[in-house]
PDB file of N, CA, C and O in Angstrom:
ATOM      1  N   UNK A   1      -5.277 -39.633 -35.474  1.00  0.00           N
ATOM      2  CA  UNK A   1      -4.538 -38.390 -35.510  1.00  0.00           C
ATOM      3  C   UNK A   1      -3.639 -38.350 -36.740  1.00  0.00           C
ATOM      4  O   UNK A   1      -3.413 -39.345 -37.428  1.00  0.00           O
ATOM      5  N   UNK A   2      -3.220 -37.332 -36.936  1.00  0.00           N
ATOM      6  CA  UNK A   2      -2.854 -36.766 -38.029  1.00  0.00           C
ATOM      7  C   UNK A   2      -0.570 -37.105 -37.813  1.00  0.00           C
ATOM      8  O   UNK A   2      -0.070 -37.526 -36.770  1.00  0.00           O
ATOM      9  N   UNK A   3       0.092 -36.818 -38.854  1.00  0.00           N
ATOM     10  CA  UNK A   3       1.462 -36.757 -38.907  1.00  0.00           C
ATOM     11  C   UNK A   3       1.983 -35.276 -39.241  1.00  0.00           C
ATOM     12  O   UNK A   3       1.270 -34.629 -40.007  1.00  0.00           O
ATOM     13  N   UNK A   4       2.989 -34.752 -38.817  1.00  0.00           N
ATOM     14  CA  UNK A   4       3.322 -33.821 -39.083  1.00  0.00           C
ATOM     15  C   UNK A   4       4.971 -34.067 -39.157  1.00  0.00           C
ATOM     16  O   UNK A   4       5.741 -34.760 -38.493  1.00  0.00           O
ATOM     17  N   UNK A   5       5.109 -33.309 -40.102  1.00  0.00           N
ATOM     18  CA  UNK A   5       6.812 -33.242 -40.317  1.00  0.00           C
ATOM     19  C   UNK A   5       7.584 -31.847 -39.996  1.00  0.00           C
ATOM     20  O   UNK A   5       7.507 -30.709 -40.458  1.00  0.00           O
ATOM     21  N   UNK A   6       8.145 -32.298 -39.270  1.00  0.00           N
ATOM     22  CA  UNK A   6       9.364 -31.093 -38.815  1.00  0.00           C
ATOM     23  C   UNK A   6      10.777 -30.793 -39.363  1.00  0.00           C
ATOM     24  O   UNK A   6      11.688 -31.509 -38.945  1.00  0.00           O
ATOM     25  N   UNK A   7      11.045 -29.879 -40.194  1.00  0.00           N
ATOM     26  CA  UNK A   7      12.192 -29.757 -41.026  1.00  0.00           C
ATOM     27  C   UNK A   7      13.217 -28.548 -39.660  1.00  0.00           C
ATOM     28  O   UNK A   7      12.701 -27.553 -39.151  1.00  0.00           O
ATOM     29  N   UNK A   8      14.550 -28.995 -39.391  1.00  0.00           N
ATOM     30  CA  UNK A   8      14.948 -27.671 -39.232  1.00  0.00           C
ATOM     31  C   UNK A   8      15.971 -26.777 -39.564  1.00  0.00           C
ATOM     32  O   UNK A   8      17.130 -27.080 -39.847  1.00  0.00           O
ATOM     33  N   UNK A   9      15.464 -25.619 -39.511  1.00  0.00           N
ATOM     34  CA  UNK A   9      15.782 -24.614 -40.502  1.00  0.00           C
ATOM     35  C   UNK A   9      16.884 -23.680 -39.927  1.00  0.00           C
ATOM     36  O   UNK A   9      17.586 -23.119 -40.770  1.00  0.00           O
ATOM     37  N   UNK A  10      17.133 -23.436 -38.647  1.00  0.00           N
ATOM     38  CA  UNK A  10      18.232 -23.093 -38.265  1.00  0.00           C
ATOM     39  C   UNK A  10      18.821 -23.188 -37.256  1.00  0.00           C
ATOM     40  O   UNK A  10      18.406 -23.978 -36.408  1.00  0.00           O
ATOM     41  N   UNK A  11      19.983 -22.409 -37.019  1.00  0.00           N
ATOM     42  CA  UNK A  11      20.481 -23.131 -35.992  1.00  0.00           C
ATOM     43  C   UNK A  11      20.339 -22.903 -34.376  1.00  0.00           C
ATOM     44  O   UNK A  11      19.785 -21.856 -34.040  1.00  0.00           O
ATOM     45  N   UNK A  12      20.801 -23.812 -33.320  1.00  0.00           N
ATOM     46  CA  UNK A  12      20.019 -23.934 -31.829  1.00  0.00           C
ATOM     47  C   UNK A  12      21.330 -23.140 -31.325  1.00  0.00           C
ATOM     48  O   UNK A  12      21.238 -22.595 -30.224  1.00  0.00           O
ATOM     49  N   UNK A  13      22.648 -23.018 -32.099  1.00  0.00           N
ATOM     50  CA  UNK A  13      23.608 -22.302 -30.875  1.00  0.00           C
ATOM     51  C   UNK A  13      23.346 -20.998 -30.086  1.00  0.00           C
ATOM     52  O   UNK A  13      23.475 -20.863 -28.869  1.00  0.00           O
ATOM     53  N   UNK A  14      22.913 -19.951 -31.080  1.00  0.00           N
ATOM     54  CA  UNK A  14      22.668 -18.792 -30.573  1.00  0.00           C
ATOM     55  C   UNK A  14      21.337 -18.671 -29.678  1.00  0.00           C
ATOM     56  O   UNK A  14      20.759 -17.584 -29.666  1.00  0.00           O
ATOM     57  N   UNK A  15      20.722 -19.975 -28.770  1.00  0.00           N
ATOM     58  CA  UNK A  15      19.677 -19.845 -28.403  1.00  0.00           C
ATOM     59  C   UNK A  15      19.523 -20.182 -27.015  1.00  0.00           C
ATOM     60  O   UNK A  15      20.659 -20.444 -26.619  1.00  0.00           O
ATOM     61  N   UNK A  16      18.666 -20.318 -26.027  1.00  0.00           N
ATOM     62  CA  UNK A  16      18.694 -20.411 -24.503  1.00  0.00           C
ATOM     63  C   UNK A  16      18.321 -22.001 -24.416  1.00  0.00           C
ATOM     64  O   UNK A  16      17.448 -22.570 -25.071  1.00  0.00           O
ATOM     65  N   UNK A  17      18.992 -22.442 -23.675  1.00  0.00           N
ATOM     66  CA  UNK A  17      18.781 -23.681 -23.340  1.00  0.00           C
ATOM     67  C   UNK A  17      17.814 -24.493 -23.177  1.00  0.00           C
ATOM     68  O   UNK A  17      18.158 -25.634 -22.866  1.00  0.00           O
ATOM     69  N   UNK A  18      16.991 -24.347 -23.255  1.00  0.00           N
ATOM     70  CA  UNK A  18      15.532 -24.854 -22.944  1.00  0.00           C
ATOM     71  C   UNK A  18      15.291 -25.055 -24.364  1.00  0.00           C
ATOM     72  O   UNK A  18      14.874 -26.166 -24.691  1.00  0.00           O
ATOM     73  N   UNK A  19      15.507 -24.053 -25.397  1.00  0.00           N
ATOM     74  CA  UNK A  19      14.916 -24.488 -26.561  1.00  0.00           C
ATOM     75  C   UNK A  19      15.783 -25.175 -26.888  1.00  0.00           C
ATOM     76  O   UNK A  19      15.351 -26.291 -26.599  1.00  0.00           O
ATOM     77  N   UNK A  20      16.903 -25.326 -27.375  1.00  0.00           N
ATOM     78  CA  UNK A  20      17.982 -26.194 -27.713  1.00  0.00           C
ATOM     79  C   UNK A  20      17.632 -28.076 -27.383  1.00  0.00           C
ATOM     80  O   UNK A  20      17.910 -29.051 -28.080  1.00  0.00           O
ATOM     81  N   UNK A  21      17.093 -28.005 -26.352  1.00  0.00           N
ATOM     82  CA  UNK A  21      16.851 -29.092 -25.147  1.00  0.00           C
ATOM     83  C   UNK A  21      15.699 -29.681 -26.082  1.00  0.00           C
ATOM     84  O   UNK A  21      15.703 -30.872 -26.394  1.00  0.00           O
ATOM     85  N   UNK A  22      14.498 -28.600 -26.611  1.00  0.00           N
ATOM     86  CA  UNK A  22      13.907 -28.932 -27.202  1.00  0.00           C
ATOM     87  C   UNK A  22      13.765 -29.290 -28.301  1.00  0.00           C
ATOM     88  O   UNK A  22      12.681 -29.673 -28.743  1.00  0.00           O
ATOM     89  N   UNK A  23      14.786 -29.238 -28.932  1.00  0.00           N
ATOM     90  CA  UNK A  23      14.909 -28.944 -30.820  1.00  0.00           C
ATOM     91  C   UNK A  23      15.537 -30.942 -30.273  1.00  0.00           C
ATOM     92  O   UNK A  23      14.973 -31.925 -30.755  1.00  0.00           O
ATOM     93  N   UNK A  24      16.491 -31.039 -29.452  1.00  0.00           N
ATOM     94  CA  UNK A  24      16.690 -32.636 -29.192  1.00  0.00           C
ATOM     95  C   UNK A  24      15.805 -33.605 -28.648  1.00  0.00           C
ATOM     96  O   UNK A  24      15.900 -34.813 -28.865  1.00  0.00           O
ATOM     97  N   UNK A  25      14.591 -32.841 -27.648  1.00  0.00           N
ATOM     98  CA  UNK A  25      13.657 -34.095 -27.627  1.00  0.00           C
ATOM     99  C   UNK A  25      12.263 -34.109 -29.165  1.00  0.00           C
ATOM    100  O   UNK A  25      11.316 -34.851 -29.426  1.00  0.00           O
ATOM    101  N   UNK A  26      12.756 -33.084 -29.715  1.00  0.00           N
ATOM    102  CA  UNK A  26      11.802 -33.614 -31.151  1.00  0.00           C
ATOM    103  C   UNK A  26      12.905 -34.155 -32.136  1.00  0.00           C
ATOM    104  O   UNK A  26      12.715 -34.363 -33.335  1.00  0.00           O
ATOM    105  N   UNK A  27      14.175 -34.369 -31.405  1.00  0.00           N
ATOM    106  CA  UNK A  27      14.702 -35.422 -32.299  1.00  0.00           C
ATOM    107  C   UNK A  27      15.301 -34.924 -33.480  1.00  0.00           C
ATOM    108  O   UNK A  27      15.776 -35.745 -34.263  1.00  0.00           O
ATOM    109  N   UNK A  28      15.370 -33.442 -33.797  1.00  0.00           N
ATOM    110  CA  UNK A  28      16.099 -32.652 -34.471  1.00  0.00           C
ATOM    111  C   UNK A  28      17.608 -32.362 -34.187  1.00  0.00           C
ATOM    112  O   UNK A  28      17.740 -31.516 -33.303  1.00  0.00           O
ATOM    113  N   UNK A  29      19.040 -32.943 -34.813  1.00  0.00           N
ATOM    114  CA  UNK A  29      20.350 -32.175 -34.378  1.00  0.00           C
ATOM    115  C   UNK A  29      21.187 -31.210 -35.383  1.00  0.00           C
ATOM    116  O   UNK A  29      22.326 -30.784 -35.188  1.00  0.00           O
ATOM    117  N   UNK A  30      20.228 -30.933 -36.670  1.00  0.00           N
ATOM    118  CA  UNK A  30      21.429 -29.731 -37.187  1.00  0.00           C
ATOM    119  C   UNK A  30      20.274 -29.547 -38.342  1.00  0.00           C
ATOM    120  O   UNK A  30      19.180 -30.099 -38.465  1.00  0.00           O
ATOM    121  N   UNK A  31      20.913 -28.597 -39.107  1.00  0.00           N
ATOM    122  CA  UNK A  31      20.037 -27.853 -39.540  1.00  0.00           C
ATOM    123  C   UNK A  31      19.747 -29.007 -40.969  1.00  0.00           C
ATOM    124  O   UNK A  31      20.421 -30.008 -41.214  1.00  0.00           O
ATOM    125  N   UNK A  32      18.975 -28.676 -41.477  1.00  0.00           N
ATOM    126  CA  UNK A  32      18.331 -29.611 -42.269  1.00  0.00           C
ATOM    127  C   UNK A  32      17.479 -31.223 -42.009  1.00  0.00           C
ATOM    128  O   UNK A  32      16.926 -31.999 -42.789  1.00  0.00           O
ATOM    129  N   UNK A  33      17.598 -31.229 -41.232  1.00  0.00           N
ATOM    130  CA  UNK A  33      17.149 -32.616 -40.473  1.00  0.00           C
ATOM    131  C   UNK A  33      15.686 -32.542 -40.151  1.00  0.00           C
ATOM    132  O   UNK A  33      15.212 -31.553 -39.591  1.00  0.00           O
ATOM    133  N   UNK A  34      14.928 -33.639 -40.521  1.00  0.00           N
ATOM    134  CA  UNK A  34      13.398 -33.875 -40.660  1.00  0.00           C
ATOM    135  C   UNK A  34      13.218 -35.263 -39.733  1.00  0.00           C
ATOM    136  O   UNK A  34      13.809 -36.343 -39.760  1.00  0.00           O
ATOM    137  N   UNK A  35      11.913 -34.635 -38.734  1.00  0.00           N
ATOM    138  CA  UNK A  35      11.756 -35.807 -38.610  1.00  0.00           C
ATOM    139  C   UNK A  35      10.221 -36.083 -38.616  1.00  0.00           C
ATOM    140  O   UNK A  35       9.630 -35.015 -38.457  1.00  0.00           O
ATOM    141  N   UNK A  36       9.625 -36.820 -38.705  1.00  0.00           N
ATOM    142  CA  UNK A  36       7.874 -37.406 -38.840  1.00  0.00           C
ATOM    143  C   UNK A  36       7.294 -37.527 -37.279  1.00  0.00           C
ATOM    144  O   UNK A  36       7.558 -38.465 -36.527  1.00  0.00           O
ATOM    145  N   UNK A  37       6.600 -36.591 -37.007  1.00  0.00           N
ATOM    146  CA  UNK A  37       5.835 -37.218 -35.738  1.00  0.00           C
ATOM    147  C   UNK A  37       4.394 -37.438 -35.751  1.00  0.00           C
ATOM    148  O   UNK A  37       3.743 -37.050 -36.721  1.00  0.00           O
ATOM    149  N   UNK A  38       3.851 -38.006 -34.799  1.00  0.00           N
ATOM    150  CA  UNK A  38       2.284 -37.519 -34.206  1.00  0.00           C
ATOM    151  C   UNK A  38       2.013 -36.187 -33.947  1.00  0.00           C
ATOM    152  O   UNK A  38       2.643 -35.330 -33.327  1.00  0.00           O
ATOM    153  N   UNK A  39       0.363 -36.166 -34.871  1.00  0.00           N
ATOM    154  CA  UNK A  39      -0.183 -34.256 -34.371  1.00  0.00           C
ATOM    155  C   UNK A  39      -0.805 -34.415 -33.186  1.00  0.00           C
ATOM    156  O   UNK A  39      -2.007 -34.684 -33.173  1.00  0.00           O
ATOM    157  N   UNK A  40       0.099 -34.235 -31.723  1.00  0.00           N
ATOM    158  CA  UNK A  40      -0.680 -33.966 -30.785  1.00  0.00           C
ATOM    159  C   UNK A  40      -0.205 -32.800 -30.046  1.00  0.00           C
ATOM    160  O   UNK A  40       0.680 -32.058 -30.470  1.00  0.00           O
ATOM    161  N   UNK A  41      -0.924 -32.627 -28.726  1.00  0.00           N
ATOM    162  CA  UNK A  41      -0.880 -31.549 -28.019  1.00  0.00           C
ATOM    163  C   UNK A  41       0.326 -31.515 -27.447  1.00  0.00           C
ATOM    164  O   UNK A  41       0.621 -30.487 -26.836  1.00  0.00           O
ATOM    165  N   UNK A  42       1.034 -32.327 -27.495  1.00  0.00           N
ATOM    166  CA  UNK A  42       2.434 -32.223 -26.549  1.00  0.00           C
ATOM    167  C   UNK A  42       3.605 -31.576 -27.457  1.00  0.00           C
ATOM    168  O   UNK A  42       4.382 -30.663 -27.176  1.00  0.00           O
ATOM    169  N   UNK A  43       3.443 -32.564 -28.975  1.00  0.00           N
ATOM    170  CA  UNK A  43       3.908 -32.289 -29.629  1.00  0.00           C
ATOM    171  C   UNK A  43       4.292 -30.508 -30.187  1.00  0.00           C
ATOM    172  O   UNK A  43       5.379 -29.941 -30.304  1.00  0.00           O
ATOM    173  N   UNK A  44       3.217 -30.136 -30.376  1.00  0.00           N
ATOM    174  CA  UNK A  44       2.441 -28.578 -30.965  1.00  0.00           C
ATOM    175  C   UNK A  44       3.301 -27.852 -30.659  1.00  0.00           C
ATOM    176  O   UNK A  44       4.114 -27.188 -31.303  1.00  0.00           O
ATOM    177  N   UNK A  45       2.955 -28.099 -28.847  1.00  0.00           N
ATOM    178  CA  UNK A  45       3.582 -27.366 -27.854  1.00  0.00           C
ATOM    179  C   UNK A  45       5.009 -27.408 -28.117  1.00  0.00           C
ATOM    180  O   UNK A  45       5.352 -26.228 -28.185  1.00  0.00           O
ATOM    181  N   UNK A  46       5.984 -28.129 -28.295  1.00  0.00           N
ATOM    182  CA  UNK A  46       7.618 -28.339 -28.278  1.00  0.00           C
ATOM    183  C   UNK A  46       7.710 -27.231 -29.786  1.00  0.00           C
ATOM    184  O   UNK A  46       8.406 -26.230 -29.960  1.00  0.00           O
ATOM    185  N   UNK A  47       6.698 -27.908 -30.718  1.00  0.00           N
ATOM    186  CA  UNK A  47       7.189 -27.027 -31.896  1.00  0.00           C
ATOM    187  C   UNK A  47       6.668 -25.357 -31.956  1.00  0.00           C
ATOM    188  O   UNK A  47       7.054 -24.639 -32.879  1.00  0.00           O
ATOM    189  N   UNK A  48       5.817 -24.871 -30.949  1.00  0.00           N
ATOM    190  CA  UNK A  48       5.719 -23.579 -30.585  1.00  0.00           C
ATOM    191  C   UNK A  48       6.592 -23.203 -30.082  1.00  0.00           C
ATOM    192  O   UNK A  48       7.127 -22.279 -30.695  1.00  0.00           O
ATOM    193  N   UNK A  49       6.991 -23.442 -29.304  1.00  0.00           N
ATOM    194  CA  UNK A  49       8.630 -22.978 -28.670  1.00  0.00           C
ATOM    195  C   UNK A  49      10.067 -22.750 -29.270  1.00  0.00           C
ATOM    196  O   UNK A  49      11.026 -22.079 -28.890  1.00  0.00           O
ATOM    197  N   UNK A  50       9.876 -23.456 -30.206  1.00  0.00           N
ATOM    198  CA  UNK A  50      11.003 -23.266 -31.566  1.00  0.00           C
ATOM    199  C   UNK A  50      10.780 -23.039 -32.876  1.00  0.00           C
ATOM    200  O   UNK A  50      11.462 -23.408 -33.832  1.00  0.00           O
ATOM    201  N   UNK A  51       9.120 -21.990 -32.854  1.00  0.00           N
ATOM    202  CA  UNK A  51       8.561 -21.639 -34.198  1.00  0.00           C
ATOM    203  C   UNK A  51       9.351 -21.047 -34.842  1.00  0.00           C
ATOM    204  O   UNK A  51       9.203 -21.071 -36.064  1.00  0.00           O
ATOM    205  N   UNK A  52      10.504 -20.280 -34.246  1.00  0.00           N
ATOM    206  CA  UNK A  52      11.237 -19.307 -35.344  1.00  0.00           C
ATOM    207  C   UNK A  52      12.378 -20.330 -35.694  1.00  0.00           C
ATOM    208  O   UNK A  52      13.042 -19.851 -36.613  1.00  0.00           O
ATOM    209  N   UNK A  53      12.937 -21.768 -35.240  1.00  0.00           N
ATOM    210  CA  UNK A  53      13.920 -22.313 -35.727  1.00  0.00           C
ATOM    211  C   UNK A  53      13.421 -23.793 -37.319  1.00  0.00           C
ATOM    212  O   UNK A  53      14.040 -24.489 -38.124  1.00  0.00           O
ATOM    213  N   UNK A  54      12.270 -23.578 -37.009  1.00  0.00           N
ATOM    214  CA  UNK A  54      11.916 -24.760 -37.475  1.00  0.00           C
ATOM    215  C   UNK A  54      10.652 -24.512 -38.464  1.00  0.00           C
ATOM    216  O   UNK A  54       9.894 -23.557 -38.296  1.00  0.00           O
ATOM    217  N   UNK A  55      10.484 -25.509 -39.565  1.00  0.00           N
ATOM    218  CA  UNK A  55       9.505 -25.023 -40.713  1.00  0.00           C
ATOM    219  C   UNK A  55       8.086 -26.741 -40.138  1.00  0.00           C
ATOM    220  O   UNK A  55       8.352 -27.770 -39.516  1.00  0.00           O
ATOM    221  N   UNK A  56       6.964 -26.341 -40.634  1.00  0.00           N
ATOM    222  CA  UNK A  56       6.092 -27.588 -40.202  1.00  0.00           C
ATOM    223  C   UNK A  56       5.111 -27.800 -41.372  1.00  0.00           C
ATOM    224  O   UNK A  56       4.478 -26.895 -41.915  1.00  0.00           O
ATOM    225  N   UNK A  57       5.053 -29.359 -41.757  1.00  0.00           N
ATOM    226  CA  UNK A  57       4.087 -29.078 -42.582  1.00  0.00           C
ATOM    227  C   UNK A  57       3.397 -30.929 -42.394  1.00  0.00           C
ATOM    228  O   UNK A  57       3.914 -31.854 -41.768  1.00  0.00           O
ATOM    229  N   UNK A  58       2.039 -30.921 -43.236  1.00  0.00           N
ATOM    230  CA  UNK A  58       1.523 -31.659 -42.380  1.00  0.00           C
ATOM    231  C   UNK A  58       1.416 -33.213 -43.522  1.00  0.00           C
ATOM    232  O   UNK A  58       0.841 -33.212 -44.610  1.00  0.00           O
ATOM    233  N   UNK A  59       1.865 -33.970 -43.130  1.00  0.00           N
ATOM    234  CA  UNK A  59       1.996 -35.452 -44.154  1.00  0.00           C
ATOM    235  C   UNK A  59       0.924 -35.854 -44.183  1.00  0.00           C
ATOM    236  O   UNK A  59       0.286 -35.981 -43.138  1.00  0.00           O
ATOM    237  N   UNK A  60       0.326 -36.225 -45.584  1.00  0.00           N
ATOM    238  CA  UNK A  60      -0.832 -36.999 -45.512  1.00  0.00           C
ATOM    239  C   UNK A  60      -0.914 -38.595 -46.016  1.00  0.00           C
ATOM    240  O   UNK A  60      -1.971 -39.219 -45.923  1.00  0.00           O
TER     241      UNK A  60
END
């Protein structure tokens, strides 16, 4: 499987809890902060849920 990097781009205050929740189990806490994961299905999923806070691009 593949790596993908998660940059994020703005901020979780103005947002509902669940995503917030989520922006911390991908290990993201303020804006600018990157982190390297696995491309899988679990993953995808967390970063669909916070497509409008967060930028993705894929490490090779």
């Amino acid at each position: 499987m593949g790596r993908i990097k998660v940059t994020q781009l703005r901020s979780k205050v103005a947002n509902i809890p669940s995503q917030r929740e989520t922006l911390r189990t991908l290990g993201l806490k303020r804006i600018g902060d990157v982190v390297v994961k696995e491309d899988r299905p679990e993953i995808r999923g967390m970063i669909y849920a916070v497509r409008h806070l967060v930028k993705v691009e894929e490490v090779k």
